[in-house]
C-alpha positions in Angstrom: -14.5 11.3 4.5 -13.0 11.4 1.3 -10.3 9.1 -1.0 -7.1 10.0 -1.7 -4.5 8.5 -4.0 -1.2 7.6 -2.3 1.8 6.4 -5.1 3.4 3.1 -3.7 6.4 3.6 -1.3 8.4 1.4 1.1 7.0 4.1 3.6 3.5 6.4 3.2 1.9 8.7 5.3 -1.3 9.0 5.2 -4.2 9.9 7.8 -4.8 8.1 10.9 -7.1 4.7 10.3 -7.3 5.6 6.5 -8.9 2.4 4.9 -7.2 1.0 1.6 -9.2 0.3 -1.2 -7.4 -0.7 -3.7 -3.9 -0.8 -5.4 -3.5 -0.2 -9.5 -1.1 0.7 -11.7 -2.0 3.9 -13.3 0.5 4.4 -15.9 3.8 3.1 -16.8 5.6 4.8 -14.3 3.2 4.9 -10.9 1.5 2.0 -8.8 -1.2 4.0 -6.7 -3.2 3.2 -3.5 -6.7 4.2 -2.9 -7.9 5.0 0.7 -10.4 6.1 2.1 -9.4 9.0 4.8 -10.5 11.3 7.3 -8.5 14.7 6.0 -8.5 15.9 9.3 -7.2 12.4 11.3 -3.7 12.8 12.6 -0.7 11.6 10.1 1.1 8.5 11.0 3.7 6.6 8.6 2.7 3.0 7.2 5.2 0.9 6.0 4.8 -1.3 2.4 6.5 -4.3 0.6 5.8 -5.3 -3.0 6.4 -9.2 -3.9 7.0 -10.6 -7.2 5.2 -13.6 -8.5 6.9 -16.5 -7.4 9.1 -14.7 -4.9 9.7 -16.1 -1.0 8.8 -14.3 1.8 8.2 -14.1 5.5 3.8 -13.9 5.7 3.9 -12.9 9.6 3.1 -9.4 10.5 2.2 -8.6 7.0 -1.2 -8.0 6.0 -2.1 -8.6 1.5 -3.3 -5.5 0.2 -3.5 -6.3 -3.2 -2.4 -7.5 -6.9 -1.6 -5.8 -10.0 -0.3 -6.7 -13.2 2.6 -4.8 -14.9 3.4 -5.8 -18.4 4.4 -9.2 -18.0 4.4 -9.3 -14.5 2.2 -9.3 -11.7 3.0 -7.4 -8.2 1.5 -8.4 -4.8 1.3 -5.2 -2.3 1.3 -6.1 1.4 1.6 -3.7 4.8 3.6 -4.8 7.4 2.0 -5.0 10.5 3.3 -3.2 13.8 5.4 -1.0 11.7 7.8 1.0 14.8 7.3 4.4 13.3 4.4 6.9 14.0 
């Protein structure tokens, strides 16, 4: 096993069952995910959404990943859940 960094996209791919760790902002520019990964697992394509403080949503078949603050605002990562593509 080993963890990878992933920079935050609508869409990632990323190694089979790969277990998210945590989501930071690294500099100014990228907001990075941490997972834990199997290098050797089977790719399959996971789909994101990032939600603003304060912002309205739909919760169902989305599963919170994590929070990070960006200057003056603060970013909430989630995963959708039964994402079509793999």
């Amino acid at each position: 096993m080993e963890i990878w960094k992933f920079r935050v996209e609508n869409i990632i791919e990323m190694p089979k069952e790969a277990k998210i760790i945590t989501v930071q902002q690294q500099d100014s520019f990228n907001t990075c995910i941490w997972a834990i990964v199997d290098p050797e697992a089977e790719k399959e394509k996971r789909m994101f959404s990032v939600i603003g403080t304060g912002e309205d949503f739909d919760p169902t078949k989305r599963k919170y990943i994590g929070t990070w603050k960006d200057s003056i605002f603060v970013w909430h990562l989630f995963e959708i859940i039964d994402f079509p593509i793999k």
